[in-house]
Kinemage of the C-alpha trace (Angstrom):
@kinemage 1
@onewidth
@group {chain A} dominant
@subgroup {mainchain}
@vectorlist {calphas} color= white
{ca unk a 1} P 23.411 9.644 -5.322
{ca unk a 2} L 25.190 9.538 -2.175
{ca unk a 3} L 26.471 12.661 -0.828
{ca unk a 4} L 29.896 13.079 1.026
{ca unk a 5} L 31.194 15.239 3.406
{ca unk a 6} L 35.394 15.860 2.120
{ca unk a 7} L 36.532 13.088 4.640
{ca unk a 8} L 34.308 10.557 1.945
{ca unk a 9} L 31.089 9.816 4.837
{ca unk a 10} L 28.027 10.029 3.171
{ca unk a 11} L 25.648 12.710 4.548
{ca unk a 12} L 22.627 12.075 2.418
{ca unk a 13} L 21.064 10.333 -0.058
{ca unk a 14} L 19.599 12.453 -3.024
{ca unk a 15} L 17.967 11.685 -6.720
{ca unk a 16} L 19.463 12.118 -9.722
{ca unk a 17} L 17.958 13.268 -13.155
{ca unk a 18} L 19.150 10.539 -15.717
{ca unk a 19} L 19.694 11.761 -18.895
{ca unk a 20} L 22.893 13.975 -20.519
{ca unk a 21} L 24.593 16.558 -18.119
{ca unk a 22} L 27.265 18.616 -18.925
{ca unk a 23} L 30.661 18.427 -17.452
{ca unk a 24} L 30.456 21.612 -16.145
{ca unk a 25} L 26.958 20.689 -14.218
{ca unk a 26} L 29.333 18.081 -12.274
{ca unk a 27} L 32.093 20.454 -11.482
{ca unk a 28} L 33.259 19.912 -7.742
{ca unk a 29} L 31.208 16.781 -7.393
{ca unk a 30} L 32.958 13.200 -5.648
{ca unk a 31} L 30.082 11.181 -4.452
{ca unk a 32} L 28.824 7.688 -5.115
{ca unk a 33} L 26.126 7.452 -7.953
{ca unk a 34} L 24.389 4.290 -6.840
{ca unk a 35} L 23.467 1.907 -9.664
{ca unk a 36} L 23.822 -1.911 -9.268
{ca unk a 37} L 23.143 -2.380 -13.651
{ca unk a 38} L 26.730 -1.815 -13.510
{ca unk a 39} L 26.306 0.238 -16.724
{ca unk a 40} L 27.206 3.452 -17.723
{ca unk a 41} L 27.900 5.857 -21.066
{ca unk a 42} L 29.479 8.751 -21.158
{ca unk a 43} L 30.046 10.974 -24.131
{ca unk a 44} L 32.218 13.944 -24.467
{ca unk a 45} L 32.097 15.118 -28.376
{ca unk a 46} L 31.430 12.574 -30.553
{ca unk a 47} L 33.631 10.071 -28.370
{ca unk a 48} L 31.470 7.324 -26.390
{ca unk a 49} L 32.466 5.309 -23.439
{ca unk a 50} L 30.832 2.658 -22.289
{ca unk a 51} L 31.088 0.736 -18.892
{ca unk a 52} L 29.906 -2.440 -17.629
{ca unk a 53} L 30.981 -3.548 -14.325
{ca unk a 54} L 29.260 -6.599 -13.507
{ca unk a 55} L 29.357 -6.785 -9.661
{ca unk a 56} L 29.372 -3.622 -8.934
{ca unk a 57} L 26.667 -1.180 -6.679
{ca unk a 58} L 27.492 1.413 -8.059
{ca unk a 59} L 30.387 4.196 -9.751
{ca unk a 60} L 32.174 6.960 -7.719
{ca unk a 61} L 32.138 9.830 -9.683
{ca unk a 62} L 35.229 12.557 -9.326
{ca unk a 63} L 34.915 16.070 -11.316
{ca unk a 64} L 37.589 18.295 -9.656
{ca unk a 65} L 36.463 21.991 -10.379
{ca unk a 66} L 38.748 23.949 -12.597
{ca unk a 67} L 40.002 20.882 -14.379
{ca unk a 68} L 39.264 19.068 -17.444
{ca unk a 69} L 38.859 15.856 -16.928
{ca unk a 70} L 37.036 13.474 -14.753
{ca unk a 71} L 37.139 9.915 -13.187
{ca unk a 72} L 34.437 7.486 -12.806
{ca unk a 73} L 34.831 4.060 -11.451
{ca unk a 74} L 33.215 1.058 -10.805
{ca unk a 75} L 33.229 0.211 -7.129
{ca unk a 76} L 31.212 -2.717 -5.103
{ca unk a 77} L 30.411 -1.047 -2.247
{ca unk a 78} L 29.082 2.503 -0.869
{ca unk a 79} L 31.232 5.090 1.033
{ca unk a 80} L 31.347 3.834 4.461
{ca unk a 81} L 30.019 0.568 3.891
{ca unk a 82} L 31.574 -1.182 6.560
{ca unk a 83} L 30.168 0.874 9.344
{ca unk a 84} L 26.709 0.992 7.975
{ca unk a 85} L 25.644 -2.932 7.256
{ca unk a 86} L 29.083 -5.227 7.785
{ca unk a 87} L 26.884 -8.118 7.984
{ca unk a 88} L 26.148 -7.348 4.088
{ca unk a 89} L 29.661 -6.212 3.240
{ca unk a 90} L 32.166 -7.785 5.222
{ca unk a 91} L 33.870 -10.977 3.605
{ca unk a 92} L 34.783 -13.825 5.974
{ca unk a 93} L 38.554 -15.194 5.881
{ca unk a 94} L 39.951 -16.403 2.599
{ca unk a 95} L 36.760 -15.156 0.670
{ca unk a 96} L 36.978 -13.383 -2.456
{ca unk a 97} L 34.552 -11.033 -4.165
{ca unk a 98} L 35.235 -9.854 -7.864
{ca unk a 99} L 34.202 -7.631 -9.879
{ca unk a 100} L 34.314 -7.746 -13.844
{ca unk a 101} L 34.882 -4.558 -15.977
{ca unk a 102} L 34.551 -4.017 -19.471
{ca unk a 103} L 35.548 -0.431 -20.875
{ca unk a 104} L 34.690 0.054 -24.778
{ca unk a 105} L 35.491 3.452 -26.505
{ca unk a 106} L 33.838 4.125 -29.425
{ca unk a 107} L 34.266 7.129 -31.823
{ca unk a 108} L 31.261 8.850 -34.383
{ca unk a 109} L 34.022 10.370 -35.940
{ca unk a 110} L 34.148 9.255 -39.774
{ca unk a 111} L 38.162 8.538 -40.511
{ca unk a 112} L 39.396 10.420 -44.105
{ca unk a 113} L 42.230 8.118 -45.572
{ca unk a 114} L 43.685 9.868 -48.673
């Protein structure tokens, strides 16, 4: 994970524990979870949602503290790429870079008809 000052520069560069974390753990955090699979679950009851951004380095992660809700999104680049390897980032003139997203949402919760 790539930590950010407020003005979005990354300071440092720190590990993550995979595996479930509460919201609350999160709460404050906007930094740049690097992961080029492009995948990512996240669960909140018995409501999954998956992600799978092919292209992508990684997801920027947004969990404003005091609030209920959070964003994560698919990005191709770091914070600050530009400054720290243009060579690798930069596009020359009329080139195009995409990036694909598919967003499922999938509920455990057993609908009743009557």
């Amino acid at each position: 994970m790539l930590i950010s000052r407020p003005d979005g520069i990354p300071t440092a560069e720190v590990p993550i524990l995979s595996g479930e974390k509460q919201l609350s753990e999160a709460e404050g955090m906007d930094n740049f979870l690097l992961d080029e699979s492009g995948n990512a679950s996240l669960r909140l009851g018995r409501v999954r949602c998956e992600i799978d951004a092919r292209g992508a380095e990684g997801f920027h992660v947004y969990v404003p503290a005091g609030e209920n809700f959070f964003c994560v999104e698919p990005v191709s680049h770091p914070p600050n790429a530009f400054a720290r390897d243009p060579e690798r980032y930069a596009l020359a003139p009329s080139a195009t870079r995409r990036l694909h997203m598919r967003l499922s949402v999938i509920s455990d919760v057993e609908e009743t008809r009557g």
